[in-house]
C-alpha positions in Angstrom: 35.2 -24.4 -26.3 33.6 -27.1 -24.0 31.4 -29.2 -26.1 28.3 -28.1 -24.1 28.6 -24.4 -24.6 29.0 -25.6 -28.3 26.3 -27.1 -29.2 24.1 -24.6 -26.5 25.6 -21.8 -28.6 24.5 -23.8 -31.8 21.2 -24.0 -30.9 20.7 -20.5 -29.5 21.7 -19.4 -32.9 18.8 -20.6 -34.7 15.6 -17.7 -34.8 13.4 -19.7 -36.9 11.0 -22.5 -35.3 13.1 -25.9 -35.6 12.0 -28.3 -38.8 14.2 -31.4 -38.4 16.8 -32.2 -35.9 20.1 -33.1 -36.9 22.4 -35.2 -34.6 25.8 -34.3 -34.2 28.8 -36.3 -32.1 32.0 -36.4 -31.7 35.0 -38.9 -32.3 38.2 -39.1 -30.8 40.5 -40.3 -33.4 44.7 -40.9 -34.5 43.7 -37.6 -37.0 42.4 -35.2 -33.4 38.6 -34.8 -32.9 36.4 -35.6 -35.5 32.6 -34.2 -35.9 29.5 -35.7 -37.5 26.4 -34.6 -38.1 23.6 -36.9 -39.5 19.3 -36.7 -40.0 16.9 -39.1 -41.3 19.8 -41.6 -40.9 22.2 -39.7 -42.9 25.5 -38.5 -42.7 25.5 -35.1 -43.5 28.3 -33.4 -42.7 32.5 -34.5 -40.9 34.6 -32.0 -39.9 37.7 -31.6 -38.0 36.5 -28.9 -36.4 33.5 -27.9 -34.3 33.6 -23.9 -36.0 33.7 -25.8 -39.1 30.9 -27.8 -38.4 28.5 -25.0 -36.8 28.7 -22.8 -39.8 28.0 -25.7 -42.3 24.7 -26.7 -40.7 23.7 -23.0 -40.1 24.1 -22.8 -43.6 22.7 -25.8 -45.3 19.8 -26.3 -42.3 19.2 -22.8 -40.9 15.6 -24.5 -39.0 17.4 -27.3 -37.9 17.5 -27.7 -34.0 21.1 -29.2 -33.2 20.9 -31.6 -30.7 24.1 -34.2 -29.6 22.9 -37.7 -30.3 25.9 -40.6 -29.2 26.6 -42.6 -32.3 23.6 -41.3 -34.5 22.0 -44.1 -36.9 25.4 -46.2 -36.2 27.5 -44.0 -37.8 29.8 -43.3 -35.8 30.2 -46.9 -35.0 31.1 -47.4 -38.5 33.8 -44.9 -38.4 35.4 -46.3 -35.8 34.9 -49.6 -37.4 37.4 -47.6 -39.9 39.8 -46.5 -38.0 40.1 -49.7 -36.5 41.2 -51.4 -39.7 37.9 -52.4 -41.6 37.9 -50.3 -44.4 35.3 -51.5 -46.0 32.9 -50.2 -42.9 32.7 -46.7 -44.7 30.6 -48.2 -47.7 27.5 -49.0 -45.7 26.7 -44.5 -44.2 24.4 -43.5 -46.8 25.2 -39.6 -47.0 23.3 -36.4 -47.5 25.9 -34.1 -49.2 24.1 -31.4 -50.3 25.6 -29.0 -53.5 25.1 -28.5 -56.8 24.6 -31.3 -59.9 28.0 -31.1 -60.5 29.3 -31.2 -57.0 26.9 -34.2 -56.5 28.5 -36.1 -59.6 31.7 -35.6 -58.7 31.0 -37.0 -54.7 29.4 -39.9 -56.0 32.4 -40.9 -58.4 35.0 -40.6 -55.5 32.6 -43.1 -53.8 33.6 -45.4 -56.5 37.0 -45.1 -55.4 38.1 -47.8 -53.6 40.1 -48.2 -50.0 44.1 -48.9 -51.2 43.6 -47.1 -54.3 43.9 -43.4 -55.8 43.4 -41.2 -59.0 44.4 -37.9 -60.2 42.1 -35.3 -60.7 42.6 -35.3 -64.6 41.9 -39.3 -64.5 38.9 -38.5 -62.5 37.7 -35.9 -65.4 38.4 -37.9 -68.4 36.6 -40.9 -66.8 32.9 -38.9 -66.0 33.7 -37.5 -69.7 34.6 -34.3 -68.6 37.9 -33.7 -71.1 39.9 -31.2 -69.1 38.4 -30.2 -66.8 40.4 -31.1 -63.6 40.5 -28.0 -61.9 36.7 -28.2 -61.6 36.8 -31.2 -60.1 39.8 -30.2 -57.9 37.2 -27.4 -57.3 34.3 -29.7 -56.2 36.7 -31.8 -54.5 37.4 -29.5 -51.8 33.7 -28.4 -51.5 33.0 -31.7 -50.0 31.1 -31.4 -46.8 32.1 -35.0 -45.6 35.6 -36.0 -45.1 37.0 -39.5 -45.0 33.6 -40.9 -45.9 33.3 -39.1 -49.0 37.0 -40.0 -49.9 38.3 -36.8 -51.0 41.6 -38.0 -49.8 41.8 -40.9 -52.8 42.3 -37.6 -55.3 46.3 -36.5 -56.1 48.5 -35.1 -58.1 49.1 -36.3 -61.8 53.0 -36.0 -60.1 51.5 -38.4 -57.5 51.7 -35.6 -55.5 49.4 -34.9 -52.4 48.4 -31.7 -53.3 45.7 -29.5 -51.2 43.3 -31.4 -48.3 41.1 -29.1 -46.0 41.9 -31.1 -43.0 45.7 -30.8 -43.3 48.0 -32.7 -45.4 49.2 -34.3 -42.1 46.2 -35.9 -42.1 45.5 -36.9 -46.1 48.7 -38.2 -45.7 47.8 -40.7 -42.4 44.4 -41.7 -44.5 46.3 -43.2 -47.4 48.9 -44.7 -45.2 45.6 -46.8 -43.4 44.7 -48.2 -46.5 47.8 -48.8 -48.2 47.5 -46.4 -50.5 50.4 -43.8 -50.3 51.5 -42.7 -53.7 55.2 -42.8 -54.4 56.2 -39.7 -56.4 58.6 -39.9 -59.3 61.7 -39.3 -58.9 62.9 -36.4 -60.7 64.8 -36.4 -63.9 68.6 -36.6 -63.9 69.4 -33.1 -65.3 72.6 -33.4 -68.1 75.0 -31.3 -67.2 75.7 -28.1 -69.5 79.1 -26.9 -70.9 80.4 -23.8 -69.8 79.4 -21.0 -72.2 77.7 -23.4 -74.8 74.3 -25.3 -75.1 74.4 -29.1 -73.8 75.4 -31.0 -76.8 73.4 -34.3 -75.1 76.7 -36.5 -75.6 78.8 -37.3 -72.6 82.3 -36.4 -72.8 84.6 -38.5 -72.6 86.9 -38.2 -69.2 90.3 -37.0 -70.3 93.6 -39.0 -70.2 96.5 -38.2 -67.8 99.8 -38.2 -70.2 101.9 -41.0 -69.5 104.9 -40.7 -67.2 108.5 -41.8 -68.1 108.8 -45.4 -68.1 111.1 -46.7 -65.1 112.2 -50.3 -66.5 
């Protein structure tokens, strides 16, 4: 879809009076088009995907009046600013994110995550005091409405694997690569090798001798 009919259609949606405009725009990027949408000069909302971004604000601001802003508030100008190389340009976008106390608590704490470094969900958990609980967090994790900027990328496996990443593991993958983070996964344990028809006894056996051939001289 054109982005004019987009955004027309995104507005046309709304049946309620507008409250607050929010200011969307578009990136082009190494990880495809990416899609922002900011208010009261903060980022609300990045997506991959201009369906994806439609249906969050017509959730989270059903009186909102849509309306495409170039570089709204600077942000974009700090993504770029990203993508170019300065990682660090990602700190200054104060964000609007939305969700529940939880959900909040765990966005702010992958914040705290620095460019060039990752944790595992269950590191994440224990550090907010939160015992076990990593599938919650993997759980608010992938609720977050704003890619890249809330780092949901800096989250893996305990096995240093990737794991899941709504934008495409092709993409969490190119993230971690920019700022020299890419986690190296164990390698896997040798396995011993088992006797036929018995258990392993976990001793290596002992290669077994040729006889000796007649002796010549």
């Amino acid at each position: 879809m054109p982005a004019s009919r987009f955004f027309t259609s995104l507005a046309a949606s709304r049946r309620i009076r507008p409250a607050r405009s929010v200011f969307i725009d578009e990136i082009v990027s190494p990880l495809g088009r990416i899609v922002i949408a900011a208010r009261d000069g903060r980022l609300c909302a990045l997506e991959f995907d201009r369906n994806r971004l439609r249906a969050a604000i017509a959730r989270r601001y059903p009186a909102a009046e849509p309306i495409r802003r170039r570089d709204p508030f600077g942000i974009s100008s700090r993504i770029r600013d990203y993508l170019a190389g300065h990682l660090a340009a990602l700190d200054g976008i104060a964000v609007e994110t939305g969700g529940t106390p939880f959900q909040r608590r765990i966005w702010r704490a992958l914040r705290r995550i620095p460019a060039g470094k990752t944790e595992t969900y269950g590191a994440l958990a224990r550090m907010l005091g939160l015992g076990s609980a990593a599938r919650a967090v993997g759980a608010a994790n992938g609720s977050n409405p704003i890619s890249i900027v809330v780092p949901c990328h800096r989250l893996i496996g305990g096995d240093a694997s990737l794991t899941g990443y709504g934008g495409g593991l092709w993409r969490k993958r190119w993230l971690l690569r920019h700022e020299g983070a890419e986690p190296r996964r164990s390698p896997a344990p040798r396995r011993r090798a088992t006797p036929r028809g018995g258990r392993s006894t976990g001793r290596r056996r002992s290669p077994r001798r040729r006889p000796a051939g007649p002796r010549t001289g």
